[in-house]
VOPA-11577 format. One record per residue (C-alpha): x, y, z; residue number from 1. Coordinates in steps of 0.25 Angstrom, whole numbers, always signed. Example, Ala and Ser with C-alpha at 12.3 -4.5 7.8 and 13.67 -1.06 7.14 Angstrom:
BEGIN
+-------+-------+-------+-----+
|    xx |    yy |    zz | num |
+-------+-------+-------+-----+
|   +49 |   -18 |   +31 |   1 |
|   +55 |    -4 |   +29 |   2 |
+-------+-------+-------+-----+
END
This chain:
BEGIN
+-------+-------+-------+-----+
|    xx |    yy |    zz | num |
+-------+-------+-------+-----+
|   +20 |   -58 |   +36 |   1 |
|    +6 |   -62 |   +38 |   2 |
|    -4 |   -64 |   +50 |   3 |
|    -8 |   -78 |   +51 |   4 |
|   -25 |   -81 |   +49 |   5 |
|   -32 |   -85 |   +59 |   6 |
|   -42 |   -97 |   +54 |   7 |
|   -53 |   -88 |   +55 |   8 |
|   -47 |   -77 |   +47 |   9 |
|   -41 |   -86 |   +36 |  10 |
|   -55 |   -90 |   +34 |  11 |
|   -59 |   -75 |   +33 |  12 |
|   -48 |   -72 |   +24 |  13 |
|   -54 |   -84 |   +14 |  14 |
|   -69 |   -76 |   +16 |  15 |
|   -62 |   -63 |   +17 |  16 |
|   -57 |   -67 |    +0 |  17 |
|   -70 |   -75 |    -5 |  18 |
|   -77 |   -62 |    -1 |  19 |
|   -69 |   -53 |   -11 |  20 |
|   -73 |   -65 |   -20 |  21 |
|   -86 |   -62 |   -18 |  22 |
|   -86 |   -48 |   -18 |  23 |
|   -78 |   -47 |   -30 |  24 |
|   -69 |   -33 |   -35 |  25 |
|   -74 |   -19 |   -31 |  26 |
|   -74 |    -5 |   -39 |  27 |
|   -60 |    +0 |   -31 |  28 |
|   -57 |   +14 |   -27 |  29 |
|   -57 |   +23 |   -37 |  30 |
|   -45 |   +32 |   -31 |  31 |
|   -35 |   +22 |   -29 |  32 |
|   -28 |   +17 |   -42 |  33 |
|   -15 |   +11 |   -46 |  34 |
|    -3 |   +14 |   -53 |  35 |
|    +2 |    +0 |   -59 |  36 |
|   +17 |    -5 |   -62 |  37 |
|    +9 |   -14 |   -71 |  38 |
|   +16 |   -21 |   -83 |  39 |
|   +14 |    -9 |   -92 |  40 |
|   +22 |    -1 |   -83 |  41 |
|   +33 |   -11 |   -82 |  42 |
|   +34 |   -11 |   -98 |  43 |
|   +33 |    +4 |   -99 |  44 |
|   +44 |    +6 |   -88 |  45 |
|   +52 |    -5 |   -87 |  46 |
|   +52 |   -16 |   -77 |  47 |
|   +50 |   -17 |   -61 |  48 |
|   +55 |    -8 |   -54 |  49 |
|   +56 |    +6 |   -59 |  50 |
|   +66 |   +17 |   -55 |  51 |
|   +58 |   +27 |   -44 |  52 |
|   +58 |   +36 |   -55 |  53 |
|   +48 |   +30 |   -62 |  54 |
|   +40 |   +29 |   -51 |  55 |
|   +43 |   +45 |   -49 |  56 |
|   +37 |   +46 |   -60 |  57 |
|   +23 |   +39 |   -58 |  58 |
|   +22 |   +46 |   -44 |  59 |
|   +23 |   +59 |   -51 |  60 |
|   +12 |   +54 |   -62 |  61 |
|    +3 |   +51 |   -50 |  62 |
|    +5 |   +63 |   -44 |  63 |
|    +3 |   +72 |   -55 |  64 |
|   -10 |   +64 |   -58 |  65 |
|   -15 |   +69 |   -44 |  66 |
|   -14 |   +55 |   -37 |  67 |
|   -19 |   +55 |   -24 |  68 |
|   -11 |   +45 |   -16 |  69 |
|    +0 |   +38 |   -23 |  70 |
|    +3 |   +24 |   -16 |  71 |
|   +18 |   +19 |   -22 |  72 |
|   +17 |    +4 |   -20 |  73 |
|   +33 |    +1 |   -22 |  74 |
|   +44 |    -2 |   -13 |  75 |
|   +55 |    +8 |   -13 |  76 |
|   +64 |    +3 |    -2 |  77 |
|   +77 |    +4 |   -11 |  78 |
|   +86 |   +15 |   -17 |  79 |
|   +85 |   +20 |   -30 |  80 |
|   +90 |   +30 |   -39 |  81 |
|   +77 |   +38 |   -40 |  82 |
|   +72 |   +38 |   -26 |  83 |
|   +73 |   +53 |   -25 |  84 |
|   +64 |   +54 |   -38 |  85 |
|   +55 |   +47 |   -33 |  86 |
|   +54 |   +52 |   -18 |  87 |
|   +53 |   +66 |   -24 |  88 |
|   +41 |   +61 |   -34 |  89 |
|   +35 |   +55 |   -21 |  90 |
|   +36 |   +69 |   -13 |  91 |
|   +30 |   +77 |   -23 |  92 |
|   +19 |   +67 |   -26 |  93 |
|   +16 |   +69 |    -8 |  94 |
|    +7 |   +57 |    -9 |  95 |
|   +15 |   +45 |   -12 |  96 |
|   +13 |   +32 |    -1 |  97 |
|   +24 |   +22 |    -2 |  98 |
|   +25 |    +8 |    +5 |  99 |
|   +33 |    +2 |   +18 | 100 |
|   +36 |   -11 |   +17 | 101 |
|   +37 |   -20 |   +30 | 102 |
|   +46 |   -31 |   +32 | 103 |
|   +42 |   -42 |   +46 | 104 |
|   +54 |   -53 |   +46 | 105 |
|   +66 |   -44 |   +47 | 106 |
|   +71 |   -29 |   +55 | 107 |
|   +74 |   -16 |   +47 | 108 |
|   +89 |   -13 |   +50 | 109 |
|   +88 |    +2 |   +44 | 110 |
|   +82 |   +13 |   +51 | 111 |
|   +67 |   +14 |   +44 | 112 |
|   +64 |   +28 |   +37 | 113 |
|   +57 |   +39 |   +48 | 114 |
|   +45 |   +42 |   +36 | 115 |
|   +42 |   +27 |   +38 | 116 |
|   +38 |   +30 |   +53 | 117 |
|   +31 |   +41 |   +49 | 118 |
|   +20 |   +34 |   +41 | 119 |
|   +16 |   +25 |   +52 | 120 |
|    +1 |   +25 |   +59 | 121 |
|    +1 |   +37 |   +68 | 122 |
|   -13 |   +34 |   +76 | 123 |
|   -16 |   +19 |   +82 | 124 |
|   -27 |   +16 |   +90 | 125 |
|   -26 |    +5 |  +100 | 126 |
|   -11 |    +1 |   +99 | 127 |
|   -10 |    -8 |  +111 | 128 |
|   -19 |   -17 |  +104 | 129 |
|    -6 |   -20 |   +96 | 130 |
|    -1 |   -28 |  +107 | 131 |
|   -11 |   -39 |  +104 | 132 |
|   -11 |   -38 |   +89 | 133 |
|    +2 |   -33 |   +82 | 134 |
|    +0 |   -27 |   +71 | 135 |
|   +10 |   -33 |   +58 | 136 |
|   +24 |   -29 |   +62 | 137 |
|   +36 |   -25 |   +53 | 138 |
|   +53 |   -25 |   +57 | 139 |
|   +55 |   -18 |   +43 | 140 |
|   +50 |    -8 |   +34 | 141 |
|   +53 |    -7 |   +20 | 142 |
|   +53 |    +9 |   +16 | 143 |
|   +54 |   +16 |    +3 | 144 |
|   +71 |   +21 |    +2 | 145 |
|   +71 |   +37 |    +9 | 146 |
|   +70 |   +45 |    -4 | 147 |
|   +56 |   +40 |    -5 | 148 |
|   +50 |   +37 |    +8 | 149 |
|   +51 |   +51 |   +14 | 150 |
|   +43 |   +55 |    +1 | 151 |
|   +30 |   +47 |    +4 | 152 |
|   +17 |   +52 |    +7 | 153 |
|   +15 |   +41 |   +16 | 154 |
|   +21 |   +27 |   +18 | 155 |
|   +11 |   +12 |   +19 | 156 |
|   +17 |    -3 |   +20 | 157 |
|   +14 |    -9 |    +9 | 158 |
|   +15 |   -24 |   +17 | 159 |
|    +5 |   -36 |   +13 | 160 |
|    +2 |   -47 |   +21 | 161 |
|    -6 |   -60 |   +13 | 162 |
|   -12 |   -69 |   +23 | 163 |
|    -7 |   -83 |   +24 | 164 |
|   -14 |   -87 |   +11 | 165 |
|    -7 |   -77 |    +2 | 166 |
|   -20 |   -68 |    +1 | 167 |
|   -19 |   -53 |    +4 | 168 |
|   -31 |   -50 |   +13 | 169 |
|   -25 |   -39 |   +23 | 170 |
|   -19 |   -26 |   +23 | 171 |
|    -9 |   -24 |   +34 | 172 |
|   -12 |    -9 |   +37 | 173 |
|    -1 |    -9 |   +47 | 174 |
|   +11 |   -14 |   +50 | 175 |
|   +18 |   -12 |   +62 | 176 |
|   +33 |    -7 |   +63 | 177 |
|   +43 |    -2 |   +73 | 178 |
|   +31 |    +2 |   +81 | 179 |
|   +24 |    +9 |   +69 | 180 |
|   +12 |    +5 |   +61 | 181 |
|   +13 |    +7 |   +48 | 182 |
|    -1 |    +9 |   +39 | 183 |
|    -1 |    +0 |   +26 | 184 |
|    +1 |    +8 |   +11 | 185 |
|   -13 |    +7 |    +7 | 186 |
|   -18 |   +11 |   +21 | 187 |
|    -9 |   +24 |   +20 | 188 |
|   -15 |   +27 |    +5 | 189 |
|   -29 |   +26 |   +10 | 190 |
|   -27 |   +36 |   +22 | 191 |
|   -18 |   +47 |   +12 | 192 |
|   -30 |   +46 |    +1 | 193 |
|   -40 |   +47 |   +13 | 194 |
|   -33 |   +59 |   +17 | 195 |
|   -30 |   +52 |   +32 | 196 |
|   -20 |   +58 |   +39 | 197 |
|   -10 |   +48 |   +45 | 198 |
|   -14 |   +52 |   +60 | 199 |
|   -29 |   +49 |   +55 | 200 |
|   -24 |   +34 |   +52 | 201 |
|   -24 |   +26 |   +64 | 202 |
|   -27 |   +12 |   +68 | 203 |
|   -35 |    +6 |   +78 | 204 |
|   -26 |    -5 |   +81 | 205 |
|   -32 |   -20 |   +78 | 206 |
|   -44 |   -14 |   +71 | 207 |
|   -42 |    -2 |   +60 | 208 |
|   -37 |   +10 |   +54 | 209 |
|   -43 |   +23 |   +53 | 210 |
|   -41 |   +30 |   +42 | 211 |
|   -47 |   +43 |   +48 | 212 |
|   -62 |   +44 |   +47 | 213 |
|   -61 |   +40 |   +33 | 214 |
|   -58 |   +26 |   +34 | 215 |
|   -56 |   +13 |   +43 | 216 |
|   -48 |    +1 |   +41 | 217 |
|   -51 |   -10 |   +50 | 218 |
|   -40 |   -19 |   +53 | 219 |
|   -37 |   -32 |   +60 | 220 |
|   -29 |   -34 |   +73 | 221 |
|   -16 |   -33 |   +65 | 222 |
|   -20 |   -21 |   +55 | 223 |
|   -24 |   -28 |   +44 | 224 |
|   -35 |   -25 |   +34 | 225 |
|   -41 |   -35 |   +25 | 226 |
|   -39 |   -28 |   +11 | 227 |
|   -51 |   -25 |    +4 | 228 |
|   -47 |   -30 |   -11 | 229 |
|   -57 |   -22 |   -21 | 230 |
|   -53 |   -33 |   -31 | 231 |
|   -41 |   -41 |   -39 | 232 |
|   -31 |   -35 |   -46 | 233 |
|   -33 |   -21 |   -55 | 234 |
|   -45 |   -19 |   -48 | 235 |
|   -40 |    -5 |   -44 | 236 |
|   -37 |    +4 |   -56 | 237 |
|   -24 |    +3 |   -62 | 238 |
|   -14 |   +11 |   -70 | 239 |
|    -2 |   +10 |   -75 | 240 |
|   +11 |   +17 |   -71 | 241 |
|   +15 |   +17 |   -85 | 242 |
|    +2 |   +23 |   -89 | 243 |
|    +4 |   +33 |   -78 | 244 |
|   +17 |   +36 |   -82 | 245 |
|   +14 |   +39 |   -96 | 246 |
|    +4 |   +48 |   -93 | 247 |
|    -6 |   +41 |  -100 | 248 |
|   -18 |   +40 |   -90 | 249 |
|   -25 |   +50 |   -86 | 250 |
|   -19 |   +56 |   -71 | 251 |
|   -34 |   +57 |   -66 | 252 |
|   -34 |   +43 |   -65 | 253 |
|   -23 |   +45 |   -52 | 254 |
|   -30 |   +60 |   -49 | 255 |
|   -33 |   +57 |   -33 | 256 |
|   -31 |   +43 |   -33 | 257 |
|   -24 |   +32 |   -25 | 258 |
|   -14 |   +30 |   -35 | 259 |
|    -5 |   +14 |   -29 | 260 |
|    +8 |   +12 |   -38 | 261 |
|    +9 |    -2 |   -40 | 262 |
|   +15 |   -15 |   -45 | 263 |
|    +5 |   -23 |   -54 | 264 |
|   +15 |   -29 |   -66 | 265 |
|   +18 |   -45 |   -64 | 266 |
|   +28 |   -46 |   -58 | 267 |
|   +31 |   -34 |   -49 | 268 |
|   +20 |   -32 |   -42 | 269 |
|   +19 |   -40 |   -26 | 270 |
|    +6 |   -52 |   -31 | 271 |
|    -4 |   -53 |   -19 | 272 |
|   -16 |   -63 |   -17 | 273 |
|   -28 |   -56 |   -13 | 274 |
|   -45 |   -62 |   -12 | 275 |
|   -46 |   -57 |   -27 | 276 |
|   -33 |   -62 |   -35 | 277 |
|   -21 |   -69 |   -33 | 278 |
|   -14 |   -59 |   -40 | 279 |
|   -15 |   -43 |   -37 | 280 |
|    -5 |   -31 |   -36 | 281 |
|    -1 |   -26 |   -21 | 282 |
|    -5 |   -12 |   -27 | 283 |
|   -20 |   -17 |   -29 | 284 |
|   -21 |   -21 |   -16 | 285 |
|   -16 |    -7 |   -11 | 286 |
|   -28 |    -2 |   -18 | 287 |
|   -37 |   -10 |   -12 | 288 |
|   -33 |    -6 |    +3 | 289 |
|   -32 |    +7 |    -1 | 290 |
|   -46 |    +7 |    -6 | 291 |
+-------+-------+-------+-----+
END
């Protein structure tokens, strides 16, 4: 799904890239690393995907090493043996933010899982405005089986929207569903690191989102933010899980930090086209929202 450029904004867009060109990379935020399923892993723990007991075990490595926020950037909307494993590692771990997925050309015919409501934006400033400018609209939500949803910390969509070019410019930070708006993953991971509470998030329709006093997102009329690359790909630290799971790095390096578990083998990991490269991870650009 994707909102149609005005003229003037495709030519914005266009400036809106040279002018990362220009700019060129920045030092990221130290407090925000990643966990990659890189090709290491793979040949470490066999191929794409694991049994959710494996990824148990990375949760628990993470949590012993004191992480701070620990975004899980994997799709668990079918059964598996290990659910339970899993759902028990996440409870323990209390701090665990998994992703929604919304779907825009077809209806749900289940009956959606109550702690998806629960994650939705509790405080919205100027609603009515809405009934000029819609905000992105879902018919179906994609949620992680029941074993393992009731466990998170907190739930984000994890939706992306390229422009018509292929390039991804904007962050959708809401999406609207069943009469709920529900906040983007990395939006969600910025707030718990802040230490916002969800009735201190709210959004000033068309314009932004507060993030308590700490921080403000502006937004166009439909909730969108541009995202603020820091650079190409691996320009945010990277560690890999089989390192992790090993025990070979230092668990200081995850003490208090944003820790996003993601994709980055060929092959496995979702491609997307940014201002800086043709090719980067969906997890790096987590990072950069987040920061």
């Amino acid at each position: 799904m994707m909102v149609q450029l005005s003229p003037m904004e495709a030519l914005e867009a266009r400036l809106y890239d040279y002018r990362f060109k220009i700019r060129g990379p920045l030092k990221p935020p130290e407090e925000i690393v990643i966990a990659a399923i890189d090709e290491r892993s793979i040949e470490r723990l066999g191929r794409w995907p694991w049994g959710r007991e494996k990824i148990a075990q990375l949760v628990k490595r993470l949590t012993e090493a004191g992480s701070e926020v620990i975004l899980l950037d994997i799709f668990l909307s079918e059964p598996e043996k290990h659910d339970l494993v899993l759902g028990q590692t996440i409870r323990e771990a209390g701090n665990v933010l998994l992703p929604v997925v919304f779907e825009f050309d077809r209806k749900s015919d289940r009956l959606d899982h109550e702690v998806l409501f629960e994650g939705a934006l509790k405080s919205i400033v100027h609603p009515e405005r809405f009934n000029q400018y819609s905000p992105l609209s879902a018919k179906r939500a994609l949620v992680p089986v029941p074993k393992i949803i009731k466990e998170a910390m907190a739930l984000g969509h994890a939706n992306i929207f390229p422009d018509p070019d292929g390039v991804l410019r904007w962050e959708a930070m809401i999406i609207e569903y069943q009469g709920y708006l529900f906040p983007s993953i990395d939006l969600q991971a910025a707030a718990i690191y802040l230490g916002i509470p969800p009735e201190k998030v709210y959004l000033k329709a068309t314009e932004g989102i507060h993030l308590g006093e700490k921080r403000y997102i502006p937004t166009d009329r439909f909730g969108r933010s541009l995202i603020p690359y820091y650079g190409p790909m691996y320009t945010f630290k990277h560690y890999s899980v089989s390192e992790i799971l090993d025990g070979t790095l230092n668990p200081k390096l995850f003490h208090g930090k944003i820790v996003l578990i993601g994709a980055t083998a060929v092959g496995i990991y979702d491609l997307r086209v940014t201002p800086y490269t043709a090719v980067m991870a969906g997890i790096e650009k987590h990072a950069s929202v987040i920061g």
